[in-house]
C-alpha positions as CSV (number, residue, x, y, z in Angstrom):
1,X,132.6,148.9,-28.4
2,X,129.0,148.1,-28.9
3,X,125.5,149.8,-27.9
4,X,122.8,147.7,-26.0
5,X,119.9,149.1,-26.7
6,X,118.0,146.5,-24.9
7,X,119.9,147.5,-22.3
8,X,120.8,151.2,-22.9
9,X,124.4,150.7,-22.4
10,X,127.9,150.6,-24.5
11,X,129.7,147.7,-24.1
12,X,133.4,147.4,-24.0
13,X,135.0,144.6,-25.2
14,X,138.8,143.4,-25.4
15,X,140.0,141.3,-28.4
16,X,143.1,139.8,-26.7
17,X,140.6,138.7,-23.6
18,X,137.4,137.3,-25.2
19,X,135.7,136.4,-21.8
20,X,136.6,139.8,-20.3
21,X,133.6,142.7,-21.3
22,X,132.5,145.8,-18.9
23,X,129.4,148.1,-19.8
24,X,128.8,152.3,-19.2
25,X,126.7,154.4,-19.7
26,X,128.3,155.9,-22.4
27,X,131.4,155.4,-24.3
28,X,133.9,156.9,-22.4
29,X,132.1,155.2,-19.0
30,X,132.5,151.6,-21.0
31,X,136.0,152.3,-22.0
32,X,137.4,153.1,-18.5
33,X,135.7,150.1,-17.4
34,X,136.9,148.0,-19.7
35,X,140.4,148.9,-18.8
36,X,139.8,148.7,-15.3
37,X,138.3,144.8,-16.1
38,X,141.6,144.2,-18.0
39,X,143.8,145.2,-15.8
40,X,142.5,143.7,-12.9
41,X,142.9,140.2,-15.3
42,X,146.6,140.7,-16.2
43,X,147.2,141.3,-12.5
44,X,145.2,137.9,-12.2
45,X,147.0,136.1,-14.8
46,X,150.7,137.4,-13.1
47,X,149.6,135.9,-10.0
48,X,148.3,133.1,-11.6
49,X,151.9,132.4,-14.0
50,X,149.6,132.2,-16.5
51,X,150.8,133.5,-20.0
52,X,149.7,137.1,-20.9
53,X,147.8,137.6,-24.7
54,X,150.2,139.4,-26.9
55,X,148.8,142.7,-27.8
56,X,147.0,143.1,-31.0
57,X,148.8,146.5,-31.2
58,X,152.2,144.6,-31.3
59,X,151.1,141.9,-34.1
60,X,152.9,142.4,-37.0
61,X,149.8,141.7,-40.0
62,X,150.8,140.9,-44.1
63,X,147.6,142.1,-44.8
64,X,146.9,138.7,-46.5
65,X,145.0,135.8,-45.6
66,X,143.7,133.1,-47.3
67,X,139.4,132.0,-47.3
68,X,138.0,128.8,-48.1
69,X,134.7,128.8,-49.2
70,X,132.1,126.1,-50.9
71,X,132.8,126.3,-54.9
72,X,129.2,127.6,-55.4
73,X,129.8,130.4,-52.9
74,X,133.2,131.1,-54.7
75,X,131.2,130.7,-57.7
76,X,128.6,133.7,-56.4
77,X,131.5,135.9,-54.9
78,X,133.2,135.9,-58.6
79,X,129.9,136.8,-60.8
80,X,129.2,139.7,-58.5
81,X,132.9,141.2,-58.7
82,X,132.5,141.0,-62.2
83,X,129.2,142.8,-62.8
84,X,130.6,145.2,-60.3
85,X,133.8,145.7,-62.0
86,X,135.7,144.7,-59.2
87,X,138.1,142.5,-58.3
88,X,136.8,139.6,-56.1
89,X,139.5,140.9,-53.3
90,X,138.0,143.9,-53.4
91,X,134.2,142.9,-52.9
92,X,135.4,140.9,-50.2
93,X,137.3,143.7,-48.3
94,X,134.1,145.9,-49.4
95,X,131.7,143.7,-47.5
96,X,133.9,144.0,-44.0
C-alpha cells in the first residue's frame, strides 16, 4: 500500500499480480479494492486455464539469499559494517 500524493489516494498493490493495482481514498477504500481487482483476475485466469500465482503467504522462505555486487561496492558495504560495529549482514538487513 502506497500514498499518491500527487494524486491524493492510497494505492493497493498485489505482489503475486504485478500488473493488477486499485486506488481509495483511504486505506481501507484501497484495500477492498484491491481485493475486488484480484479477485475478479483469478476468476479471469480460471476461465482463461491459465496457472494461478502461488501465494506469497504459502512460500516457504530460508531467510537467506545470496547478492552479487561490484568488488568496490562490496568493498564500501564492508568498511561501513566495520566502523559501525556491525556485521555486513546486518547493515544490509538494516538498510531494507
Amino acid at each position: 500500500m502506497n500514498y499518491d500524493a500527487d494524486d491524493d489516494v492510497y494505492i493497493g498493490n498485489c505482489a503475486e499480480i504485478p500488473s493488477i493495482q486499485a486506488h481509495g481514498n483511504d486505506p481501507d477504500s484501497a484495500l477492498t479494492e484491491i481485493r475486488k481487482a484480484v479477485l475478479g483476475a483469478l476468476k479471469w485466469m480460471e476461465k482463461d486455464k491459465q496457472t494461478l500465482p502461488e501465494p506469497f503467504s504459502l512460500h516457504k522462505f530460508s531467510g537467506e539469499f545470496r547478492v552479487r555486487m561490484p568488488p568496490e561496492k562490496h568493498r564500501k558495504v564492508a568498511i561501513e559494517a566495520a566502523l559501525q560495529g556491525i556485521s555486513m549482514n546486518q547493515l544490509i538487513v538494516s538498510k531494507l
